[in-house]
C-alpha positions in Angstrom: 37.9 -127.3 -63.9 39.5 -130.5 -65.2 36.5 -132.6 -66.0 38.4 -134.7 -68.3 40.8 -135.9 -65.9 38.0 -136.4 -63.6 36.6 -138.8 -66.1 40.2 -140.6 -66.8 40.1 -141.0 -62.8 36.5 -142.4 -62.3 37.6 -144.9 -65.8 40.7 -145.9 -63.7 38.7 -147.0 -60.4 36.3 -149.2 -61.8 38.8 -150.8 -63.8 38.5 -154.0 -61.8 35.3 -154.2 -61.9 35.5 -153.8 -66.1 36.9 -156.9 -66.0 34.6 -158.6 -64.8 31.1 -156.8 -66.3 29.2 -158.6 -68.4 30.1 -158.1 -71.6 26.2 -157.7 -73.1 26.3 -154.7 -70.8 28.9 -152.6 -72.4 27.5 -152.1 -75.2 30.8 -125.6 -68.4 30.8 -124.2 -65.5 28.7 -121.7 -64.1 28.1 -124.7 -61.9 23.9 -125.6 -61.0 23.1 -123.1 -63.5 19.5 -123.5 -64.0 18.4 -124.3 -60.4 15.8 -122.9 -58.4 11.3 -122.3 -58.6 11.8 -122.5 -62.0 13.2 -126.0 -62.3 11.5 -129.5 -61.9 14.4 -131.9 -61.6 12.3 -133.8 -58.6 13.5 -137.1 -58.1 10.8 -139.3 -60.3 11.4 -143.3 -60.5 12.4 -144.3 -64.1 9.6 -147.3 -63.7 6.5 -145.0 -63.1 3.3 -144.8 -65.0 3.2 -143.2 -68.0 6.2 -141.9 -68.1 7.0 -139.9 -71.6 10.2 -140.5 -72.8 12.0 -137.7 -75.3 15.3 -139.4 -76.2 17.9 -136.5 -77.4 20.2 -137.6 -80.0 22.2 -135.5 -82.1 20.7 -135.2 -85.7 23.8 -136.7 -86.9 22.8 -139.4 -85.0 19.5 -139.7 -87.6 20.9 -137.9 -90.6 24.5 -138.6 -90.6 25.0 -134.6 -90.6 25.7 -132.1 -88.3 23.0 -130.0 -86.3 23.8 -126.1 -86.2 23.2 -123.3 -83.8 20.5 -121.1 -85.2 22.5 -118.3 -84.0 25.8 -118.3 -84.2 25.9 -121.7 -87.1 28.8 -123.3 -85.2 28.1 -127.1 -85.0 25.7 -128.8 -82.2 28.0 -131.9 -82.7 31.9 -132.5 -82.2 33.3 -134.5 -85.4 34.1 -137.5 -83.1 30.3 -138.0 -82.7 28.7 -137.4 -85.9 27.1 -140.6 -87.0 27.1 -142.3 -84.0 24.3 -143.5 -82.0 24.1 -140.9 -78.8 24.0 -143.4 -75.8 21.1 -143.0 -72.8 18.2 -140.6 -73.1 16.4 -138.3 -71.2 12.7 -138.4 -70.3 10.1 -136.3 -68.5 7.0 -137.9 -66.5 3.4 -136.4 -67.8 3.7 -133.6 -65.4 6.6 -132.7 -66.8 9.3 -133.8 -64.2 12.9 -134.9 -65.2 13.5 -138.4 -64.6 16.5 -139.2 -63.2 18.1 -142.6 -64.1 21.2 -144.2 -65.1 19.7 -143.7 -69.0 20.4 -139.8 -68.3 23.9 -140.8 -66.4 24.6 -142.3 -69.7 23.7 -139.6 -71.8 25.7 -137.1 -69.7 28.7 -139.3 -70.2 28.2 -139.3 -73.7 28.1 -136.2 -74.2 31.4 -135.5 -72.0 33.1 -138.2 -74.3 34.1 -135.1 -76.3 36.3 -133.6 -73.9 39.6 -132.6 -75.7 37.9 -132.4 -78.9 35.7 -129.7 -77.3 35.8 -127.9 -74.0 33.5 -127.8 -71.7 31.7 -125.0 -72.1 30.9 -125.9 -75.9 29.9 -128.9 -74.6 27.6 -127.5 -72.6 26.7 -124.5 -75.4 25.6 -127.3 -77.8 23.7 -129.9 -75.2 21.3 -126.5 -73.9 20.5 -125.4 -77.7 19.7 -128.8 -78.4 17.4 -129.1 -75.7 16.0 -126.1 -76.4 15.1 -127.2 -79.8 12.4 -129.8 -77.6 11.7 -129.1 -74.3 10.5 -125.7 -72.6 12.4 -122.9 -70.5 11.9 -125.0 -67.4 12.5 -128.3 -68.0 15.8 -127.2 -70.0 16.7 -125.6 -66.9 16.1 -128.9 -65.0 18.6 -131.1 -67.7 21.6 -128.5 -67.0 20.8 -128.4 -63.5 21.5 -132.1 -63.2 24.3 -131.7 -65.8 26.1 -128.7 -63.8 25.5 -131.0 -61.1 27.1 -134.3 -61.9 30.3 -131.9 -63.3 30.9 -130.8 -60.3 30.1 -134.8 -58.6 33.3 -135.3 -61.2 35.5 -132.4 -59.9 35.0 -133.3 -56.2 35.9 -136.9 -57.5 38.7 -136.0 -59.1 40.2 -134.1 -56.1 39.2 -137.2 -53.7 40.5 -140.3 -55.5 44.1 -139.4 -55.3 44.2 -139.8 -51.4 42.9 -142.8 -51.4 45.2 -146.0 -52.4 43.4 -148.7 -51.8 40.6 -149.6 -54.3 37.8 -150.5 -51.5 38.4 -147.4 -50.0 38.8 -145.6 -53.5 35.1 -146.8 -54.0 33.8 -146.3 -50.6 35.0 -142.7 -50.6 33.1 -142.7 -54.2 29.8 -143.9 -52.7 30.0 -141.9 -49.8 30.8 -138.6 -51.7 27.7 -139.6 -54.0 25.4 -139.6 -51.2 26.9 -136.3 -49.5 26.9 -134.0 -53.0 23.9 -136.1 -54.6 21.5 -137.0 -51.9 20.7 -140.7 -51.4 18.1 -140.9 -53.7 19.5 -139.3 -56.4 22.7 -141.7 -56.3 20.6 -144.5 -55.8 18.9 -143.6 -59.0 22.0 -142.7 -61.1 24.4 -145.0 -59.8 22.6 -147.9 -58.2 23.0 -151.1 -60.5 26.5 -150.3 -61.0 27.3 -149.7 -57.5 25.6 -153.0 -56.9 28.2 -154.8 -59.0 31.2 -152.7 -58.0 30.1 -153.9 -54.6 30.1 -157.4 -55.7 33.1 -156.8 -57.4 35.1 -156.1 -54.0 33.2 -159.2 -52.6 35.1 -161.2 -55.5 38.3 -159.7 -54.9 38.2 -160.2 -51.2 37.1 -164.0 -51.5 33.8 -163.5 -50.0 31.7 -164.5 -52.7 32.8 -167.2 -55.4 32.2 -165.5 -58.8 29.8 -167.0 -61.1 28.1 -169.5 -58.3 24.4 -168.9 -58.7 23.9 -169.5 -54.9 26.4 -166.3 -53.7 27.1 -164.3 -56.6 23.4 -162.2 -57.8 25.2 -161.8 -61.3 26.2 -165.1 -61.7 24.0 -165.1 -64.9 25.3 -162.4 -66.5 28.8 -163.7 -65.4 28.8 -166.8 -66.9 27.4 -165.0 -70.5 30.8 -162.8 -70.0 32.7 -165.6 -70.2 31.0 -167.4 -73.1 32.0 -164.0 -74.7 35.3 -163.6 -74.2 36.0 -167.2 -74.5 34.6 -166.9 -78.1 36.4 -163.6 -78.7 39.9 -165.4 -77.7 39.0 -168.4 -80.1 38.5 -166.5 -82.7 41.3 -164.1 -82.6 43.1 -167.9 -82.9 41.4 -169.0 -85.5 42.4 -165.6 -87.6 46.7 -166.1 -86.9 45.7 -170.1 -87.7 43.5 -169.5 -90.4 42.0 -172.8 -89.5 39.2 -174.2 -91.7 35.8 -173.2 -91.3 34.5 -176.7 -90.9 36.5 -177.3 -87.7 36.0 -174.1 -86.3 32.0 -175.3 -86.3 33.2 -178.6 -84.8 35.1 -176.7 -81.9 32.0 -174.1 -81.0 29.5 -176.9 -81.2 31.1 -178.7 -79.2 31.7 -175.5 -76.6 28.3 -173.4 -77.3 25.6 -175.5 -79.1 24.8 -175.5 -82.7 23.0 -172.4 -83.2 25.7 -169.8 -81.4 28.4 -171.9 -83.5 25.9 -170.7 -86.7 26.2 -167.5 -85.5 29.7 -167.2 -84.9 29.9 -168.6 -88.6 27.7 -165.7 -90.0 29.9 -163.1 -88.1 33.0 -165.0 -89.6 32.0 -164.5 -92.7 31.0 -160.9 -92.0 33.7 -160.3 -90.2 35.8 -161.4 -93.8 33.7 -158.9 -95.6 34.7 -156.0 -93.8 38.3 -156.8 -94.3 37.9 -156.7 -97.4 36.7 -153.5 -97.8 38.9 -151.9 -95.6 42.0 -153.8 -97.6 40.1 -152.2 -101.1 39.8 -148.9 -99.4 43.7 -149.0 -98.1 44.5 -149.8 -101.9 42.1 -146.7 -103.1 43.9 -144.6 -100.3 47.0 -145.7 -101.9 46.5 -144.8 -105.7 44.8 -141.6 -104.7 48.3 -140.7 -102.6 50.1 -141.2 -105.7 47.2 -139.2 -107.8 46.6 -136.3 -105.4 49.8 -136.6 -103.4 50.7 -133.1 -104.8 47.3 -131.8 -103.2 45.6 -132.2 -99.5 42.7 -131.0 -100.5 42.0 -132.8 -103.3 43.4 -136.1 -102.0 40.9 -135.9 -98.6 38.0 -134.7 -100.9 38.6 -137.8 -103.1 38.7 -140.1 -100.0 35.5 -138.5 -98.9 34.1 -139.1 -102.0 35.5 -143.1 -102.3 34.1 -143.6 -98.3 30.3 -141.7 -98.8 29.9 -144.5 -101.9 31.6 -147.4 -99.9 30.6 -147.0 -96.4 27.4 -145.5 -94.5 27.7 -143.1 -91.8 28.4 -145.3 -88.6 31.2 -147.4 -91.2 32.9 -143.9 -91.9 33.7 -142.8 -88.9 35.2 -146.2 -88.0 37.1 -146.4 -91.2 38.4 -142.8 -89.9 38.9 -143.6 -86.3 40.9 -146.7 -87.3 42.9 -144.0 -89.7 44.0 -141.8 -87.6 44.9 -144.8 -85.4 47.4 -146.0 -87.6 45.2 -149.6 -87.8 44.8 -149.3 -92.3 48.0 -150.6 -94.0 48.6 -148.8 -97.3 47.5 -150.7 -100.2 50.6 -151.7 -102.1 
């Protein structure tokens, strides 16, 4: 089972379409273990009545902390994921029926975001004793139903991509494979907005739509936001190597985005400053405890620890440690 390259392979063939999404929107095996009488993964629609919604985050997620098997006290959380916010959710209508949606898609692929840290069948060790925590024997069974199931969608996926060069047929054997090893209404339900815009996305690509015209192109909107995005992203990555004044950089994003979004660029300016400079005042701390500790691992990470849980909340941790082990924090000197 190679579900991580699976993953890699499904990242590389929407990679055209990445380029164009809008940016607001980016923000184990025993496979089908759990299936049969007992389950109740029935297709409901995400928009019906009542519908009761039981979002599972991690309790680092709440706490900053690590959850812990009951039984065996291992960790419910990989390190890569403590303190984050887990991404999608999972619901259940009143009778009790897993909804399937793209919010569950999402939480999948969260979850599988720890490949290589983990392997998969921690991953899945850890997802079923959370749940278990919440829901009852059946509807459990129903979550790693769908989960066993859209492992094996990325296995088969995996195997077909390769023999398929071109990207529209990379993506129409990707639909079509959905439909076959999902059922159409399953796909349509866990797949459907974004195989709307990959679909427009080939329509771009192929010159039969004109990108961002409101009378062809059904995300024009969210198109043209994307590129008021990025736009602002490249100025300001300009502004930084210029260090150009703050009073002309207002003049310049009035000018482009209206007074109040050139206010708000200003406020994340300034924020933007701030974090720099605790990030340059941790690098010097690093620094002097290297000299201090040097002698010592132990005491050198504990004292780091120590500097970060006074400095930095939970979420501003792990960055400072992803961009770490990144390389991306300059000693101090």
């Amino acid at each position: 089972m190679r579900v991580s390259s699976a993953l890699v392979a499904a990242a590389l063939l929407l990679g055209a379409a990445v380029l164009f999404w809008p940016a607001a929107d980016r923000t184990g095996s025993p496979w089908l273990a759990g299936q049969g009488d007992t389950g109740t993964s029935d297709l409901v629609e995400p928009d019906g009545p009542a519908t009761v919604m039981a979002a599972i985050a991690p309790a680092d997620a709440r706490t900053g902390h690590s959850a812990f098997d009951r039984e065996s006290g291992q960790s419910l959380t990989p390190a890569s994921l403590i303190g984050s916010s887990a991404d999608g959710q999972i619901a259940f209508d009143p009778s009790g029926r897993l909804v399937l949606d793209a919010e569950l898609r999402r939480r999948f692929d969260y979850l599988l975001s720890a490949i290589g840290e983990w392997d998969l069948e921690q991953i899945r060790h850890a997802f079923k004793a959370q749940l278990q925590e919440a829901f009852s024997t059946a509807q459990v069974a129903a979550v790693m139903g769908e989960f066993d199931l859209y492992l094996a969608y990325l296995e088969a996926l995996e195997i077909l991509l390769p023999e398929h060069a071109d990207l529209a047929d990379q993506m129409a054997a990707m639909f079509e494979l959905q439909h076959e090893l999902l059922g159409p209404e399953r796909a349509e339900a866990l797949f459907g907005e974004e195989n709307s815009y990959l679909k427009r996305t080939l329509d771009v690509m192929a010159g039969r739509i004109q990108a961002g015209d409101p009378t062809q192109d059904p995300f024009a909107a969210d198109v043209l936001a994307s590129t008021e995005h990025l736009l602002a992203a490249e100025m300001n990555r300009q502004y930084e190597a210029r260090q150009t004044d703050p009073a002309l950089r207002h003049v310049e994003r009035e000018a482009l985005f209206g007074s109040e979004a050139a206010e708000r660029l200003a406020e994340l300016d300034v924020q933007r400053a701030q974090w720099q400079g605790r990030v340059a005042a941790y690098a010097e701390a690093r620094s002097a405890y290297a000299q201090q500790f040097g002698h010592d691992p132990a005491m050198l990470e504990q004292a780091l620890a120590d500097y970060r849980s006074i400095h930095f909340s939970p979420e501003e941790d792990r960055r400072i440690r992803g961009l770490e082990r990144a390389g991306l924090i300059d000693d101090g000197d």
